[in-house]
N, C-alpha and C positions, 0 to 999 in steps of 0.2 A: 383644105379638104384632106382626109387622111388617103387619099389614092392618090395624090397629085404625084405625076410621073417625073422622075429624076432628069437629069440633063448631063449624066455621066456614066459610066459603069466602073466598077472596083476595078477588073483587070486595067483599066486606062491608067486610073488613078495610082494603080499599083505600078505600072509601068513609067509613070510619071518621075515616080521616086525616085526613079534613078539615073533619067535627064537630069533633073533638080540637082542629086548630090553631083554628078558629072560636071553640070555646066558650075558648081558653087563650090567644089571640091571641100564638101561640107561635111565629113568623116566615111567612116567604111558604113555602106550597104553591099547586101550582096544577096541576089535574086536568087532562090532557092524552089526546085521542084516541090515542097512541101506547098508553099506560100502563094503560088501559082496553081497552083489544083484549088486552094481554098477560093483564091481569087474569083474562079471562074463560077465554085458553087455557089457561094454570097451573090453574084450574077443572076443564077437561077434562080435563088432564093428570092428577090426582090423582083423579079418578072414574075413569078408566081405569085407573090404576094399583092403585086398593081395589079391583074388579072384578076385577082380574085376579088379587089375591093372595088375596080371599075365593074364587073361583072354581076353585080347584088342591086339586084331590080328594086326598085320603090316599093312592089308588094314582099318581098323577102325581107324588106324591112319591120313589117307587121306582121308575120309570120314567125313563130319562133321555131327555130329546128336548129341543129348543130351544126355550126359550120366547117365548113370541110375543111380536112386536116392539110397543113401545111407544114413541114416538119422544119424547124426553128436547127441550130445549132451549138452544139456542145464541144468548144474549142480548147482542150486540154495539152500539155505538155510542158515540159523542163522551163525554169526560167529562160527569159531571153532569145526564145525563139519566133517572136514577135505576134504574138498573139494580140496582143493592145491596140499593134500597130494595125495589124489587116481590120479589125472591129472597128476603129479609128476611119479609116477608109470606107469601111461599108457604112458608115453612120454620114461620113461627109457626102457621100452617091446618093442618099438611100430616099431625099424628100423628106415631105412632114409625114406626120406621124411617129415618128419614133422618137423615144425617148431612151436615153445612154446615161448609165452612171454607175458611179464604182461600187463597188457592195458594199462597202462602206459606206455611204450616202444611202445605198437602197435598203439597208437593214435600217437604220435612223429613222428615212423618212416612214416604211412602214408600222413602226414601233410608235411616233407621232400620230398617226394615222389611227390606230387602234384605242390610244387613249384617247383622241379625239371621238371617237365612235362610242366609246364607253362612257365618254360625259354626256352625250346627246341621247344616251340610252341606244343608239340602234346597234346591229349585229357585226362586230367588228372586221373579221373578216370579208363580208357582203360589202360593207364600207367601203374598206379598203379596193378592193375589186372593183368595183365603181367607181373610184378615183386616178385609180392605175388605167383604165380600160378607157376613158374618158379621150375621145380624139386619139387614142393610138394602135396602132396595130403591129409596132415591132418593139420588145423591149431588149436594149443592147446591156448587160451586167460584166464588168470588167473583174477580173479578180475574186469568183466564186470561191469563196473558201470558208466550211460551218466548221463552228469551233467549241459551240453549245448548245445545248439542247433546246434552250428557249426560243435562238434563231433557227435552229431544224425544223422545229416543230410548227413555226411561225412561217418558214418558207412552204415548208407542204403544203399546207393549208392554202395561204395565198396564192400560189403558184397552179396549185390543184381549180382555183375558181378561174384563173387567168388561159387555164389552156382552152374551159369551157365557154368561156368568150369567144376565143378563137385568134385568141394574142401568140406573136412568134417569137420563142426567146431565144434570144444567142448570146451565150456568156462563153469568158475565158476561165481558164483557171489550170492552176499549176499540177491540179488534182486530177484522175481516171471518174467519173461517174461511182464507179462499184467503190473506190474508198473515199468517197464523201463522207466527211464524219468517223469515219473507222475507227472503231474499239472505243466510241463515244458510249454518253453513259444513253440506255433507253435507246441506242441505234436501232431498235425493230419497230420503234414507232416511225421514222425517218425511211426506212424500206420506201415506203409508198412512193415517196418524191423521186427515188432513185429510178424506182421503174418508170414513173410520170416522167420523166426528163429522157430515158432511152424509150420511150413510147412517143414524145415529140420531139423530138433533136435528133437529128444525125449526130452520131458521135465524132469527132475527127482527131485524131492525134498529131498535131504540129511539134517534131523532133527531129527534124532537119538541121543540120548546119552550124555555124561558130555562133555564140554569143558573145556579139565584140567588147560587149559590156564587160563580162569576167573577162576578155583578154586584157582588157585598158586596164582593168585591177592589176593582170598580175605581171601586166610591165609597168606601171607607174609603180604602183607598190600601194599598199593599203594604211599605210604611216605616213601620212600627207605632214611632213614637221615644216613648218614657216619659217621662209628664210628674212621675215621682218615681221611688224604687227600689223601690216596690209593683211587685208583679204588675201584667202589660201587660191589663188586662183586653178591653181594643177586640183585640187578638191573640189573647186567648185564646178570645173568642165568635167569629174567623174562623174559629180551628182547630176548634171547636165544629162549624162548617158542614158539617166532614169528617168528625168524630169521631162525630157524632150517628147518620149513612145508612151507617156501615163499622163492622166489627169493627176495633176499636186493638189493634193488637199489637206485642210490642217482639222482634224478632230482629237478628240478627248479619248482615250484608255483608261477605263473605270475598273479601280484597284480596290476593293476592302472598303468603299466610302470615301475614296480620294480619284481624284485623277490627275492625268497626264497629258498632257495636250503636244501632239506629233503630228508633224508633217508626211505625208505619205506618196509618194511615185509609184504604184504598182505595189511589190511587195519589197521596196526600200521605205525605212522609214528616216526618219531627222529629227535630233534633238541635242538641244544646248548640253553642254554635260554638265555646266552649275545646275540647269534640275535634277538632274540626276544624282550628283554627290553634291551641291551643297546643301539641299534640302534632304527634309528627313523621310529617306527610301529604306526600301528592304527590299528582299527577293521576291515578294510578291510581285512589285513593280519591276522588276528586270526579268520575271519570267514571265509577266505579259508584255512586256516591250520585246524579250527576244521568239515571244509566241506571235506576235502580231505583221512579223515580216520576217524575210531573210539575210536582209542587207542593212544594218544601222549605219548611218552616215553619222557620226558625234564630233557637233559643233565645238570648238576653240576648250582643249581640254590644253589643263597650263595646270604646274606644279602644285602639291597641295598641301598648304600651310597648316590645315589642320589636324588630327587623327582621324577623327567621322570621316571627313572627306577620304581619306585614304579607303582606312575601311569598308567603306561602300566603294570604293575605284574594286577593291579586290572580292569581293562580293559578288558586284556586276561581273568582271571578268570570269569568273566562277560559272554563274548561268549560262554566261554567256558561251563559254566555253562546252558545258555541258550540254547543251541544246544545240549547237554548231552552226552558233551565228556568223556570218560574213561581219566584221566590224571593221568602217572605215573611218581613218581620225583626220582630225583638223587640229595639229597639235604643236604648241608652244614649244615645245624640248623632246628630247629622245627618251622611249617610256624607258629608262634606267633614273632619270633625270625627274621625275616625276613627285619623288619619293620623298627629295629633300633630305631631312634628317630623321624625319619618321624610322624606325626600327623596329624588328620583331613582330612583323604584320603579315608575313605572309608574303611579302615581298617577291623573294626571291623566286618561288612558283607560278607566280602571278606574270615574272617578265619572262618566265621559261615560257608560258603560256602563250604570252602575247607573241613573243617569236616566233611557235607553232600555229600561230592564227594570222602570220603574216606571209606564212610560206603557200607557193603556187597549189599545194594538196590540199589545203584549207579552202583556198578561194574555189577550187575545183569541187566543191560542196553545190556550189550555186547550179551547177549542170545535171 
């Protein structure tokens, strides 16, 4: 039943947290006034929301009218201030009904959904919204961020049918409401959703506190070099930092008629760096890999025998650089070491670069 009442509340759960890492001495948490005020709203939020679905009489069922508003949440701030994590929690409190997924997965499954609707002939959007709306009453979207106009235009729409349902959404995102999309192309078509979202969401700003994640960057260091050909284990407990507070999932970045297929934590991504420079890339692909998150994690990068390969290392560093990606390596030798006997590439820029993208001011980008 979509009202079936929980058997927990967020603030417990949240308070849990920290028994757990105490009794497991299982890295730094640290309980912060921001995260405790959300706690208790999501509280509210899910009392109002069992109330409201045990409270719809049999004839209210057959009745159409608009159901009353219950205002969803719009959980925006800096990375690493644990926004994943408290949605994480209100999704394990919160009963059935609800459905949680990364926006990555929820622009997919929408996009599915549509063409589905357009083979069957019926109205794609009404579609969709009847699929969405099916047994649920709370949608949890982690990692809200529009980045074109096909998915702006596509969430309006759907999102605009879901609030006339009478669906609650609560999404994270790194983003304020008013710059959703910003200096996007056709952003006045997109307006509507903005106001539709600060018309049902509480806004809330979660900007409290350390983000132990860039701290463990910037005392490990972000040049994870192997001291054998074992697994980088000091790399793999950073990536751990991201994998642990996000859903990991592995999807495709569609480049010019090609893709890319990356693992994703939040907004770290992961990828082998043989696809990257030993296949044939350009900046296209490394400006949507460095547009698609803020933290590249790159798998097992080892010396490069060829030119291409170089070429594209200094390339990538290039966007990478100019877009102010966080890049952490998994890396066979010291980027001087890299090069081999390759010459006159750019080289020397490229490891000024990498120096400046290793230092504490770089990593301080993430905040």
């Amino acid at each position: 039943m979509i009202g079936a009442r929980r058997m927990n509340s967020v603030m417990a759960a949240y308070q849990q947290k920290f028994i757990n890492v105490a009794d497991n001495d299982s890295g730094p948490l640290i309980e912060d006034p921001g995260q405790h005020a959300l706690a208790k709203r999501m509280d509210e939020l899910l009392e109002a929301s069992e109330n409201a679905s045990s409270s719809r009489s049999l004839w209210s069922r057959f009745v159409k009218k608009q159901p009353p508003l219950i205002k969803g949440l719009y959980i925006h701030g800096p990375v690493g201030r644990g926004k994943s994590m408290m949605m994480n929690l209100l999704v394990s409190v919160a009963g059935t009904g609800v459905r949680r997924l990364h926006y990555a997965q929820w622009t997919s499954q929408l996009h599915a959904l549509m063409t589905e609707a357009r083979a069957q002939g019926l109205d794609p959007v009404k579609h969709v919204v009847q699929k969405f709306s099916e047994g649920t009453r709370l949608v949890c979207v982690d990692e809200l961020e529009i980045r074109d106009i096909t998915d702006a235009m596509l969430l309006s729409r759907v999102m605009q049918g879901l609030f006339e349902e009478g669906l609650i959404l609560v999404s994270t995102s790194n983003t304020a409401p008013d710059d959703l999309y910003k200096d996007g192309l056709n952003r006045a078509l997109f307006l509507p959703f903005v106001e539709a979202i600060k018309q049902h969401c509480d806004v809330v700003t979660l900007d409290y506190g350390e983000d132990y994640r860039r701290r463990h960057l910037t005392e490990a260091g972000v040049w994870q070099q192997r001291v054998s050909e074992q697994a980088n284990s000091s790399y793999e407990a950073l990536w751990q930092d991201w994998a642990k507070v996000h859903d990991v999932i592995e999807h495709d970045l569609s480049i010019q008629g090609r893709t890319l297929t990356v693992t994703q934590a939040g907004p770290a991504l992961r990828c082998p760096a043989q696809r990257l420079f030993q296949e044939n890339r350009g900046s296209s692909d490394y400006t949507a890999l460095a547009r698609g998150g803020k933290v590249l994690f790159l798998d097992e990068l080892m010396p490069f025998s060829m030119p291409d390969q170089a070429r594209r290392f200094v390339l990538a560093v290039d966007v990478f650089y100019e877009l102010g990606l966080v890049l952490v390596v998994d890396a066979l030798v010291p980027p001087a070491d890299l090069f081999q006997d390759q010459q006159n590439l750019g080289f020397a820029r490229t490891l000024s670069r990498l120096q400046e993208m290793q230092s504490e001011q770089w990593v301080a980008k993430l905040g």
